[in-house]
Legacy VTK file of the C-alpha trace (Angstrom):
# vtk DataFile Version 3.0
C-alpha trace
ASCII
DATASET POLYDATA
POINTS 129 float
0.000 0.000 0.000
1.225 3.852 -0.671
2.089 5.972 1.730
-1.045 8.029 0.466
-3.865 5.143 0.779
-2.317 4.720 4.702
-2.869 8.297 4.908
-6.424 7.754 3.520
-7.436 5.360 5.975
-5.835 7.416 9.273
-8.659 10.242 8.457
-11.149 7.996 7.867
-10.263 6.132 11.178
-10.185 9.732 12.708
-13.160 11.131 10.850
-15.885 8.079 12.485
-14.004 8.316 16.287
-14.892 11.969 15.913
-18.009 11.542 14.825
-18.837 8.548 17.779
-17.638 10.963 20.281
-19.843 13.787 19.275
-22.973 11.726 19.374
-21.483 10.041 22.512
-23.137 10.940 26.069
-19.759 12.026 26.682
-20.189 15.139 25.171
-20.528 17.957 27.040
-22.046 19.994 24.025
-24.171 17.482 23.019
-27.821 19.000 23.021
-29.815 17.859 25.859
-33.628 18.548 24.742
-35.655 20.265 27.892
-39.374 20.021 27.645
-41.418 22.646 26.990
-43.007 22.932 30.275
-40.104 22.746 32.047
-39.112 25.151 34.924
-35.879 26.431 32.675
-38.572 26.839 29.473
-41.183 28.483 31.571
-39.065 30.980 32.777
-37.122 31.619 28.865
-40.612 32.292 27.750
-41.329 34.520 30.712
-38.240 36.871 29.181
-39.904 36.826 25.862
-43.493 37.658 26.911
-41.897 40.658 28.703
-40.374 42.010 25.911
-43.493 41.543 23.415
-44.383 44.231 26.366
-41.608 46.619 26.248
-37.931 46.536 25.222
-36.843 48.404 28.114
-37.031 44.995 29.965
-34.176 43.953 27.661
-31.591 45.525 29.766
-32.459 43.201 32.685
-32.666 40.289 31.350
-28.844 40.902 28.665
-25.702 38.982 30.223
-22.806 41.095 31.222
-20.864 38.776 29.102
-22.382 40.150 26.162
-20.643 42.355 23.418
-21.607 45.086 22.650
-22.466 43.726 18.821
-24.508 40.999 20.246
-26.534 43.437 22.121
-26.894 45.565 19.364
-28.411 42.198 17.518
-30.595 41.547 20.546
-32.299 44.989 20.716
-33.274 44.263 16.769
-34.699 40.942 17.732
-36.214 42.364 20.998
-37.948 45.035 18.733
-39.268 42.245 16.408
-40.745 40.427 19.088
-42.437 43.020 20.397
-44.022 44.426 17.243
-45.058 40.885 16.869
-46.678 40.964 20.119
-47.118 37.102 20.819
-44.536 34.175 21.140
-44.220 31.216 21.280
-41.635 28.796 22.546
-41.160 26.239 19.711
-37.760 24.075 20.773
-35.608 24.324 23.533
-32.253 22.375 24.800
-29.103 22.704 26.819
-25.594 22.122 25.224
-22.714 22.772 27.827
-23.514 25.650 30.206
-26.168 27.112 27.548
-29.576 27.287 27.039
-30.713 27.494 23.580
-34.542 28.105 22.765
-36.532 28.898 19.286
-38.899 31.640 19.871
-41.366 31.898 17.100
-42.743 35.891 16.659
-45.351 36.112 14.133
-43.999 34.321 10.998
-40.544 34.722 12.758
-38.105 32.081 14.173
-35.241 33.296 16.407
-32.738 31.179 18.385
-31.499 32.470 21.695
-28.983 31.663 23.940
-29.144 31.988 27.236
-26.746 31.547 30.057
-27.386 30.906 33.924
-26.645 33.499 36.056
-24.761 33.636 39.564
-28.676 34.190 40.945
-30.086 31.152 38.952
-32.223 33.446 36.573
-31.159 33.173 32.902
-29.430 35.592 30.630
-29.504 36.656 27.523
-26.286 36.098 25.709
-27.172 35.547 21.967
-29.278 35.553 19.133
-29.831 33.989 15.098
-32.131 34.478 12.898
LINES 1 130
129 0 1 2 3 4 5 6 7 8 9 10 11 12 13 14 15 16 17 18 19 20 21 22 23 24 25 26 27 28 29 30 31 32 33 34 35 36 37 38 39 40 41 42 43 44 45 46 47 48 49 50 51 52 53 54 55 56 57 58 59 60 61 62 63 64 65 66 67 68 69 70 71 72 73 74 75 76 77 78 79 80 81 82 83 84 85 86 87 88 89 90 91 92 93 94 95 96 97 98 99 100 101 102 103 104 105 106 107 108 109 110 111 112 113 114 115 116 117 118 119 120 121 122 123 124 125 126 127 128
């Protein structure tokens, strides 16, 4: 065999023991779904029902950790939301020390990220469209 087809067969060796770990329970960033009516869920949608009330609530619920772009981002997706005026949690998992939840705004879908706090209350610390 070449030096080339040994070469060949290392990635592929490498590529499915990456992929196996990923998928593995192991994995700290593997998603871990949360039900919808869970206490995390419940209180992700109570942040988004506030802000279909006002924005101003944004700067309460925004992690210190957050950039100043990323905030910027969040105030346009706070804005949608509230023009929208309902939402509606859709999906909503954990993958390390994050929360990650779909928000559906009128015929919008937004993921957030959210991070636990020091006080147990969740932040704000990301959005995509």
């Amino acid at each position: 065999m070449s030096s080339a087809q040994y070469i060949l067969i290392g990635v592929a060796v490498v590529g499915v023991a990456v992929f196996g770990f990923m998928r593995s329970d192991e994995n700290e960033y593997a998603e871990r779904p949360m039900a919808l009516d869970s206490a995390e869920a419940k209180a992700a949608l109570a942040i988004f029902e506030q802000l279909t009330q006002t924005t101003n609530a944004l700067s309460e619920v925004i992690s210190p950790k957050a950039n100043p772009m990323v905030q910027q981002h969040l105030q346009r997706s706070a804005a949608r939301i509230q023009t929208a005026g309902t939402v509606e949690l859709i999906n909503a998992h954990w993958t390390g020390d994050y929360f990650k939840v779909q928000i559906q705004a009128a015929e919008e879908s937004h993921w957030f990220t959210l991070e636990k706090a020091a006080d147990d209350s969740l932040k704000l610390l990301g959005v995509q469209k």
